[in-house]
ROKEVEX-782697 format. One line per 8 residues: number of its first residue (from 1); for each residue x, y, z of C-alpha. Coordinates in nm, 4 decimals. Example, Ala and Ser with C-alpha at 12.3 -4.5 7.8 and 13.67 -1.06 7.14 Angstrom:
<nodes>
1) 1.2300:-0.4500:0.7800 | 1.3670:-0.1060:0.7140
</nodes>
This chain:
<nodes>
1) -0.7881:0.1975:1.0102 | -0.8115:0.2296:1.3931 | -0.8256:0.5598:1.5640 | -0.7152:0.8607:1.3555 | -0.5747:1.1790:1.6032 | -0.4981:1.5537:1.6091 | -0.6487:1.5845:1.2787 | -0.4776:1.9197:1.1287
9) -0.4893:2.1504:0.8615 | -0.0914:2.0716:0.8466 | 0.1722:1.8922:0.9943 | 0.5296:1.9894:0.9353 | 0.8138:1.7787:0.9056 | 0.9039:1.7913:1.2110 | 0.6772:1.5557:1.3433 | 0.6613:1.3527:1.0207
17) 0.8823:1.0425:1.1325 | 0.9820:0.8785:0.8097 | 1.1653:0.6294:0.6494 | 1.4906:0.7608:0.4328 | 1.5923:0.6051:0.1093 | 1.9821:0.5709:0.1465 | 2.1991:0.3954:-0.0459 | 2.3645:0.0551:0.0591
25) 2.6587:0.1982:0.2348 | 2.4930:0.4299:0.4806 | 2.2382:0.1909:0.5441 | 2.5777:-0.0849:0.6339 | 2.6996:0.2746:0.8030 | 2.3258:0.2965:1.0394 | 2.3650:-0.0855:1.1189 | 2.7294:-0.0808:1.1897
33) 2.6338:0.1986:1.4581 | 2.3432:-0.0350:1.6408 | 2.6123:-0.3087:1.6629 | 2.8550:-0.0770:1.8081 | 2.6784:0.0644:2.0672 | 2.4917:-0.2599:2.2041 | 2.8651:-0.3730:2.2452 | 2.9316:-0.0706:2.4404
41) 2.6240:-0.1314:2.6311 | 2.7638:-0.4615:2.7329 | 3.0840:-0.3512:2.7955 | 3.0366:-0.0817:3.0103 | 3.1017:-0.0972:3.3666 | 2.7566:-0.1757:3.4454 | 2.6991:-0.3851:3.1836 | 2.3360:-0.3845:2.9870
49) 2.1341:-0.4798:2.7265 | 1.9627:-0.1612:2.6186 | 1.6197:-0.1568:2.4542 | 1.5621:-0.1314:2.0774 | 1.4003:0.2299:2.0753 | 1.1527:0.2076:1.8035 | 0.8646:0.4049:1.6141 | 0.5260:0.3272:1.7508
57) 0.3055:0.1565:1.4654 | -0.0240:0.1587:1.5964 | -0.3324:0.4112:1.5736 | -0.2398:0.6244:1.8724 | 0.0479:0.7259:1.7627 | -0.1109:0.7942:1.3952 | -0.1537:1.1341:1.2378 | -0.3372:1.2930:0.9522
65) -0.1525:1.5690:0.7039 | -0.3838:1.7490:0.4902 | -0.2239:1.9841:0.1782 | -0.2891:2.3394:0.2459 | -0.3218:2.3816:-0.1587 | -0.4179:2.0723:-0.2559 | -0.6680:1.9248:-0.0227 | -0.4712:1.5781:-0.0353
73) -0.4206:1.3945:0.2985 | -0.2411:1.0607:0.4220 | -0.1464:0.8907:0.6946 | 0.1788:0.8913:0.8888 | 0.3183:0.8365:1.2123 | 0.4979:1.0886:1.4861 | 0.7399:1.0512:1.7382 | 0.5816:0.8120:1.9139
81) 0.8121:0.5038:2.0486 | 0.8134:0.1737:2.1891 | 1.0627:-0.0642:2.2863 | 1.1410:-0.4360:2.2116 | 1.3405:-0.6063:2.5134 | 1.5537:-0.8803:2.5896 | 1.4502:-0.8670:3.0023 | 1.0525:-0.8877:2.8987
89) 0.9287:-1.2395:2.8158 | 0.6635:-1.0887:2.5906 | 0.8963:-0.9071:2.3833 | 1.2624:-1.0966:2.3879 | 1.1649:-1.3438:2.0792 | 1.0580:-1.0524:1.8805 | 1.3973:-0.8177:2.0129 | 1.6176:-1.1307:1.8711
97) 1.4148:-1.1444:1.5698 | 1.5253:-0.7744:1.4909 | 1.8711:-0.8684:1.4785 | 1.8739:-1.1576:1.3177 | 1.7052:-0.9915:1.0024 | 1.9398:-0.6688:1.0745 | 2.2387:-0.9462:1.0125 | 2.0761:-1.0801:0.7556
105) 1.9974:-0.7335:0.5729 | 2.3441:-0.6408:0.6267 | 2.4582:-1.0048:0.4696 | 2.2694:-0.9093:0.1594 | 2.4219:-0.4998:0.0804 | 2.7554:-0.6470:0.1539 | 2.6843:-0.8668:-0.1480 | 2.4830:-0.6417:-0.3085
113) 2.1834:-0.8696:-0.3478 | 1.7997:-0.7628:-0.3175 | 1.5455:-1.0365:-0.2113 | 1.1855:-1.0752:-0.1748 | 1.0512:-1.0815:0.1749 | 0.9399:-1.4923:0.0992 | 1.3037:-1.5158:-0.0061 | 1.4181:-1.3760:0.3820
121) 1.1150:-1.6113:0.5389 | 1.2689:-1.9274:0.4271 | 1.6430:-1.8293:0.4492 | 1.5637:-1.6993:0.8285 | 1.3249:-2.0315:0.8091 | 1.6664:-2.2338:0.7804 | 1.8891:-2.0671:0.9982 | 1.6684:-1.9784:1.3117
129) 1.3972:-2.1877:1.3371 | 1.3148:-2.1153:1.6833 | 1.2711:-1.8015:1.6029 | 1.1162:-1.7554:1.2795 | 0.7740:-1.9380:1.2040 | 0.5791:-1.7333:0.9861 | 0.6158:-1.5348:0.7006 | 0.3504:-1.3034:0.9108
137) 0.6656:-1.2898:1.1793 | 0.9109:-1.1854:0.9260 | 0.7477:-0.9132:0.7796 | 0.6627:-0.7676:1.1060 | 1.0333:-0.8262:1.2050 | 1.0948:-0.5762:0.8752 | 0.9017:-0.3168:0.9972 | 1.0804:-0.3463:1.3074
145) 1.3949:-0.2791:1.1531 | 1.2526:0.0078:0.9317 | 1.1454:0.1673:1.2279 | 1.4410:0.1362:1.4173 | 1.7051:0.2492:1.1532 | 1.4518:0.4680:0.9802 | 1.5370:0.3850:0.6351 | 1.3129:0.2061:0.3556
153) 1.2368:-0.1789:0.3317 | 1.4166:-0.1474:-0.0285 | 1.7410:0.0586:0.1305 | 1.7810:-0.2606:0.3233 | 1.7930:-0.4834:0.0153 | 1.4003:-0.6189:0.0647 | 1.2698:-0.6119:-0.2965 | 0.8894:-0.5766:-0.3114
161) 0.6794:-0.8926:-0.4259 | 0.4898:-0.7634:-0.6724 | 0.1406:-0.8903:-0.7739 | 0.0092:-0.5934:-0.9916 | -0.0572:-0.5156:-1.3612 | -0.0939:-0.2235:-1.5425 | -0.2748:-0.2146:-1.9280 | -0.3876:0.0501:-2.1117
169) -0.2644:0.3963:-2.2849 | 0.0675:0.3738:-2.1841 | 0.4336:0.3373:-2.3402 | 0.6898:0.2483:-2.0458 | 1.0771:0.1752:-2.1298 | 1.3109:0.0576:-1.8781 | 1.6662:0.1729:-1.9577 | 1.8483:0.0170:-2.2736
177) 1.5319:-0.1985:-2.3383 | 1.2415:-0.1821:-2.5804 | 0.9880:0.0611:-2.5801 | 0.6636:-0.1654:-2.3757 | 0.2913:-0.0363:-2.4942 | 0.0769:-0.1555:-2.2318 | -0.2216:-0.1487:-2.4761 | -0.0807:-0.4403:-2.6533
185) -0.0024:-0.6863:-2.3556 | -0.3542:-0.8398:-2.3975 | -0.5788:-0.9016:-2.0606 | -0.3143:-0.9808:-1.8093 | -0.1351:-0.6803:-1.9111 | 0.2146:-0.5793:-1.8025 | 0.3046:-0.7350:-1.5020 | 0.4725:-0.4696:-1.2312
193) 0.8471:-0.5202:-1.1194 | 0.8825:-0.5067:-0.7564 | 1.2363:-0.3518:-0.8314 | 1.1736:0.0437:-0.7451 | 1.4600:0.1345:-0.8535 | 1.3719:-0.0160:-1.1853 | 1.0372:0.1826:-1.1882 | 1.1596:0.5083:-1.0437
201) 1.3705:0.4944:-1.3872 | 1.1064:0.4056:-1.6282 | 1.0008:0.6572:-1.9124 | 0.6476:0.6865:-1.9598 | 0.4509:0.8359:-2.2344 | 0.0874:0.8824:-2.2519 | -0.2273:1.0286:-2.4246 | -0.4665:0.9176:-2.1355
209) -0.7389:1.1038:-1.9899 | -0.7833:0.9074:-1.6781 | -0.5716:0.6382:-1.4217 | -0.8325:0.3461:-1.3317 | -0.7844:0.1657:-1.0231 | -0.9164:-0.1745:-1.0684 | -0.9633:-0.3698:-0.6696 | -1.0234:-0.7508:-0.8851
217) -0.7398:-0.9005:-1.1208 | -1.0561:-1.0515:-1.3031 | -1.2289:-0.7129:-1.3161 | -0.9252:-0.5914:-1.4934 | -0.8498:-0.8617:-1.7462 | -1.2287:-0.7982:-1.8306 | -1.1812:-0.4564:-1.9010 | -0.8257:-0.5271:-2.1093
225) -0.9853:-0.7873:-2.2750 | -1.2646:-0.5576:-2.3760 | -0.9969:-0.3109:-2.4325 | -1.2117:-0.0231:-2.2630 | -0.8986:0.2218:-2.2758 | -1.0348:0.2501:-2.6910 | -1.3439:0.4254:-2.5386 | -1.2453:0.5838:-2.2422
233) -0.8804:0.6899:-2.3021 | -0.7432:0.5582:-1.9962 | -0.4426:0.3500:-1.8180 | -0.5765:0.0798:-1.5945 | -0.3881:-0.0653:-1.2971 | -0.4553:-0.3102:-1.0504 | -0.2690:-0.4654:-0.7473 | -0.4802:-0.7504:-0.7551
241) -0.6445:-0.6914:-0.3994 | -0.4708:-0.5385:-0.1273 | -0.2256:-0.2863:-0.2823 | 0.1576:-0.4177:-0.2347 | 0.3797:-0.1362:-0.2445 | 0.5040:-0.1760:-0.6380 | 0.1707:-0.1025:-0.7597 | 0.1473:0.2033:-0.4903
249) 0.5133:0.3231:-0.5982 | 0.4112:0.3101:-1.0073 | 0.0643:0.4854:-0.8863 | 0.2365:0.7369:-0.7637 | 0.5240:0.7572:-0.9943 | 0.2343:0.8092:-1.2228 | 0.1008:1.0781:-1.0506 | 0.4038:1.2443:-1.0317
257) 0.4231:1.2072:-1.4439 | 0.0845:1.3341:-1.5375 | -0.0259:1.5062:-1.2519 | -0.3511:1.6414:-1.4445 | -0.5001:1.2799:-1.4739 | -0.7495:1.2060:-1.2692 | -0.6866:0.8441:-1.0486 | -1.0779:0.6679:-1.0359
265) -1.1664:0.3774:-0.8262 | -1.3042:0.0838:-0.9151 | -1.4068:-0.1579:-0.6250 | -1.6323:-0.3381:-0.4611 | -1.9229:-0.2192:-0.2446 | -1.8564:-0.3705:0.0747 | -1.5941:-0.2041:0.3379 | -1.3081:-0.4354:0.2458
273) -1.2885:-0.2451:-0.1103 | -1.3254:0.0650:0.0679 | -1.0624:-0.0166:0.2713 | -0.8305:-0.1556:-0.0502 | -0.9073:0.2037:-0.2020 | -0.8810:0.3767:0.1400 | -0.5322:0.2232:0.1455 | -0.4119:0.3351:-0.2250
281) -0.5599:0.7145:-0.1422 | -0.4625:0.7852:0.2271 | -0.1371:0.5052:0.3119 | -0.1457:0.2615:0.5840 | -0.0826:0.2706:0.9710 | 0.1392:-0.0577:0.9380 | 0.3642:0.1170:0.7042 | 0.3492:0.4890:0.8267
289) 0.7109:0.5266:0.8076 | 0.7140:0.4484:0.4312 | 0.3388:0.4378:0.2876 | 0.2855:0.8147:0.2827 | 0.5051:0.8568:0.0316 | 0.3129:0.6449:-0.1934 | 0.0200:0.7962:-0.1258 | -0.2378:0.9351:-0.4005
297) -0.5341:1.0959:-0.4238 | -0.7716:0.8437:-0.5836 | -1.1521:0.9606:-0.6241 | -1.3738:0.6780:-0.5406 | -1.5939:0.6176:-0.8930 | -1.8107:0.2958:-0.8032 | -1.9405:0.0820:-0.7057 | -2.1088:0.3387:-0.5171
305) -2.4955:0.3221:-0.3030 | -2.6664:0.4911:-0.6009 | -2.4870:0.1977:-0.8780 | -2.6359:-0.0601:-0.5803 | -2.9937:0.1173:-0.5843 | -2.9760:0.1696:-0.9552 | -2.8023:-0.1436:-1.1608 | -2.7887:-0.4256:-0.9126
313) -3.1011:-0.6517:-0.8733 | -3.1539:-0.7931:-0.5560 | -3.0763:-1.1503:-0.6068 | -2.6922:-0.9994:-0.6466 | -2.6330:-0.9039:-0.3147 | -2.5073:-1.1113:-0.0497 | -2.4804:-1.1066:0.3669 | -2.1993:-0.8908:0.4641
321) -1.9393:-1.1080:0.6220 | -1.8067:-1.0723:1.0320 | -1.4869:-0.9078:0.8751 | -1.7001:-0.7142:0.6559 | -1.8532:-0.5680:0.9671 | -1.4572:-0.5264:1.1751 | -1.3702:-0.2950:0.8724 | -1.6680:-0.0760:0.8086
329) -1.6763:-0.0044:1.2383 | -1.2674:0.0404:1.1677 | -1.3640:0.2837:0.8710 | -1.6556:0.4675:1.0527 | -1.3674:0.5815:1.3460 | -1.1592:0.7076:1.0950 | -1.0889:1.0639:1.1161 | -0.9942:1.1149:0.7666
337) -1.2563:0.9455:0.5702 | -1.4815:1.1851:0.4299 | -1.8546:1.2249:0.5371 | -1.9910:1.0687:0.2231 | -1.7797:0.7987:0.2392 | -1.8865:0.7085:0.5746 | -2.2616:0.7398:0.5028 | -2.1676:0.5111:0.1994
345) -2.0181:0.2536:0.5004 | -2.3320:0.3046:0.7086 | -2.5375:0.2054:0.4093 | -2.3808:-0.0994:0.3891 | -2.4153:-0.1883:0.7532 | -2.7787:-0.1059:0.7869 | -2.8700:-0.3128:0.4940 | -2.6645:-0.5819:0.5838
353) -2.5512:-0.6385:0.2281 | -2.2606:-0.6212:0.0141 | -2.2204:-0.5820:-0.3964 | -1.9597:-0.7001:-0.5649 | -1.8898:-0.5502:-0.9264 | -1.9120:-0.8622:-1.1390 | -2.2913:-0.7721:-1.0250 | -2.3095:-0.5502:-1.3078
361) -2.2713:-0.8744:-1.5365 | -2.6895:-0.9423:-1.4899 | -2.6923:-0.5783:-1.7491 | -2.3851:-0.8331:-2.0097 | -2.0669:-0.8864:-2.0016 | -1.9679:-0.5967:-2.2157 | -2.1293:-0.3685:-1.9748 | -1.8625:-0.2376:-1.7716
369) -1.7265:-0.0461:-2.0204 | -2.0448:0.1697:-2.0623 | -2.1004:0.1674:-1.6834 | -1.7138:0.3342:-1.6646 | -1.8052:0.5785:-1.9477 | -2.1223:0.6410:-1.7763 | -1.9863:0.7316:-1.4339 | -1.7151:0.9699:-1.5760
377) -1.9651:1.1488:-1.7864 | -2.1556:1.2092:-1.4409 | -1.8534:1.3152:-1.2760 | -2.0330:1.0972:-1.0159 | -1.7005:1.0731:-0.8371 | -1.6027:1.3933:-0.7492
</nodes>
């Protein structure tokens, strides 16, 4: 999470630097405008290339905002900038890469299109090739361009890639379609549309008590398959790792629904699930300008250092890995984890170990249900 500063009670908006949602003609209308004045630039009487001005996306320039009612914080970035430049050899590539993807953005609302960002990769693949390399490039590039026009990946016609699935007590029905119960889509569930538009309009009914966060796909087909949400009434979700921003938007959409359900996490115990649940609760540095507003507040449920102590023989735990160990010292500088989350982190460390869930299995397979039920019953996660 890198270095967290100026932790405050609150932060107002403005120094909250954020990404608008527009529609596609204003965003045209914002690109138009860059165009223009780079041509003026050039055609001035002492002709320049002027800098792309944009936000800053690393940890200095990172801030915390804590709720004064409700105790919820997340990440987001301030006013904070740095430039990409034609003139500086270690930034001119990634200057031209902005405007290539700008054009290609633009190309796109024109024909009112949306595309996946592996869709751009291979289409900027083709046409600049000494430019473009890597997917890793591209999406970079993207936040590049958020950050300079200040509008959302999806304003600029970049369709999230959805990997997530949702199961559980939950009817969902997209407009002039059939009503969708999520308890019937057996263990792979109901697979997420990365069209937010598409999920901003979804109706959603529900008799849950609880929103489960699953970190593992396989943890989650094990729990549809077992159908857990007939014991614990509950709508599970998963992202199936690293949370992609169409499982954080129908999170949050969710949160916004039934605000009185709880959101419980399910993940490993080793820092990278921290981190994955860390990333669903707080937002992410790399996406300040948009991740905030996806943001919930998800209680961590297990695996926790008591489960470890408790349920997990020793034979189940394994070495933590050299990443393992990059994250947790990442986690332990963070200024908005919580104290007994970071003892949980130094726990790890000092043992040297790491538990994953399917760890529970040495107690049957059918035991995760009853650990879930278990946990809640505790209120172990508050």
């Amino acid at each position: 999470m890198g270095e967290l500063c100026r932790s405050t009670i609150f932060f107002s908006d403005q120094h909250l630097c954020y990404a608008d949602i527009l529609p596609p003609s204003q965003v045209r209308g914002r690109i138009e405008v860059a165009v223009l004045n780079f041509l003026k630039a050039l055609s001035s009487n002492s002709p320049s290339i002027s800098d792309l001005s944009l936000i800053s996306r690393n940890s200095s320039n990172s801030r915390v905002s804590r709720g004064l009612l409700t105790g919820d914080s997340w990440i987001f970035l301030s006013h904070s900038f740095c430039t990409r430049s034609l003139t500086r050899e270690n930034s001119s590539k990634s200057f031209i890469r902005v405007w290539k993807v700008m054009e290609m953005c633009y190309q796109i609302l024109v024909q009112e299109k949306r595309v996946t960002q592996r869709e751009l990769y291979y289409k900027l693949l083709c046409d600049s090739p000494d430019y473009f390399t890597s997917q890793l490039q591209v999406n970079r590039t993207i936040q590049d361009l958020v950050a300079l026009l200040r509008c959302s990946r999806y304003s600029l016609g970049i369709m999230a890639s959805s990997r997530g699935a949702i199961a559980g007590r939950l009817l969902l029905q997209e407009p002039n379609k059939e009503v969708v119960d999520c308890s019937t889509c057996g263990s792979s569930g109901y697979a997420i549309s990365g069209d937010l538009e598409l999920l901003e309009k979804l109706a959603m009914e529900t008799d849950a008590r609880y929103i489960i966060v699953v970190e593992k796909h396989a943890i989650f087909q094990r729990l549809a398959e077992d159908r857990v949400f007939n014991q614990i009434p509950c709508i599970l979700i998963t992202a199936k790792g690293f949370p992609d921003i169409a499982t954080r938007f129908l999170l949050h959409r969710m949160c916004r629904t039934f605000p009185n359900l709880p959101v419980l996490g399910l993940v490993d115990w080793n820092p990278a699930g921290l981190a994955i649940l860390c990333t669903f609760k707080f937002g992410s540095i790399g996406m300040g300008l948009e991740a905030y507003r996806y943001a919930c507040n998800v209680k961590w449920l297990g695996l926790r250092k008591d489960d470890i102590d408790q349920l997990v023989p020793e034979e189940s735990l394994v070495p933590l890995k050299p990443r393992d160990l990059q994250i947790a010292k990442s986690l332990m500088s963070s200024e908005i984890l919580q104290d007994s989350y970071k003892e949980e982190v130094a726990a790890m460390v000092q043992s040297g170990r790491r538990a994953d869930i399917e760890a529970l299995y040495c107690h049957g397979y059918d035991y995760l249900g009853k650990f879930l039920a278990t946990k809640i019953v505790q209120a172990s996660y508050l």
